[in-house]
C-alpha positions, 0 to 999 in steps of 0.5 A: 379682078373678080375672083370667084369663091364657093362656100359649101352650106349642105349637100345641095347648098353654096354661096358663092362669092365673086367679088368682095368680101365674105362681110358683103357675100349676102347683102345687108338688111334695110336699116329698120329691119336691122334695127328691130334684130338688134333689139330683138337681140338686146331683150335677151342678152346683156354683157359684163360691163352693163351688170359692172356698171350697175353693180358700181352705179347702184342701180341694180335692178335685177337678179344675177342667178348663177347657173353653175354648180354650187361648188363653183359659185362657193369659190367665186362669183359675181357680187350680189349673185344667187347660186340656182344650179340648172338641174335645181330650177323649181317651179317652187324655187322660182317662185320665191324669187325676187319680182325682178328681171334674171339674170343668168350666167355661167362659166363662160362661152363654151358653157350653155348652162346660163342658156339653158337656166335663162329658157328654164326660168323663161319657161317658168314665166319669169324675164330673164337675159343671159349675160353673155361671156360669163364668169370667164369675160367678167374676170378678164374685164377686171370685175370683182368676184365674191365667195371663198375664194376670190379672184385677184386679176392677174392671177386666174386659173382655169379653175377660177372660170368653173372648169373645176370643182 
């Protein structure tokens, strides 16, 4: 039995559903044109478990920057990872990076900072990928933290995650 659904997007907008799901309301894409999406998607993003992996693996063949602020990257953050606050970025201070790809990150998916770093250092003339998840997914994937006061799994705090100072 088809069952009819509307979905308002906007003042003069809907989609409307009769049957099926929500998943199949608007049709798939053709599968190249999926493909080039999803590498597009991968230029600009990469996840906790790739960094891990190259971290564990030694192959580590870009820079982790460390959008939050320096308080919080004092208490923790990812090994190897330089602190580079958002309001901090240079033109100066990019320039004496390593030539290498950046990688930023924040606290985790509510904080915007490891964006706005990525389109700061982009804008800079620098590659860069955000790690999506932040501080927050890598804690929770059991990852190892630096600084002066590391993270021991099982015993976070919102604190751990940069929520406070």
């Amino acid at each position: 039995m088809a069952t009819s659904f509307r979905f308002p997007l906007g003042k003069d907008h809907a989609m409307t559903r009769t049957t099926g799901s929500w998943v199949t309301a608007i049709p798939h894409s053709d599968a190249a044109q999926a493909n080039r999406h999803f590498a597009d998607k991968l230029a600009y993003e990469t996840d906790p478990a790739d960094v891990w992996q190259a971290i564990e693996s030694g192959t580590v063949d870009f820079l982790l920057v460390d959008c939050r602020a320096a308080g919080n990257y004092a208490k923790a953050h990812l090994p190897g990872a330089i602190s580079l606050p958002l309001g901090e970025i240079t033109p100066q201070l990019v320039r004496d990076l390593p030539d290498v790809p950046l990688v930023t990150y924040c606290w985790g998916p509510s904080c915007n900072a490891s964006t706005k770093g990525a389109f700061a250092l982009t804008a800079l003339g620098r590659p860069a990928k955000e790690m999506i998840g932040g501080l927050e997914y890598w804690i929770r994937e059991g990852h190892p933290t630096e600084g002066k006061r590391p993270i021991v799994r099982g015993e976070e705090r919102p604190s751990d995650w940069g929520l406070t100072v």
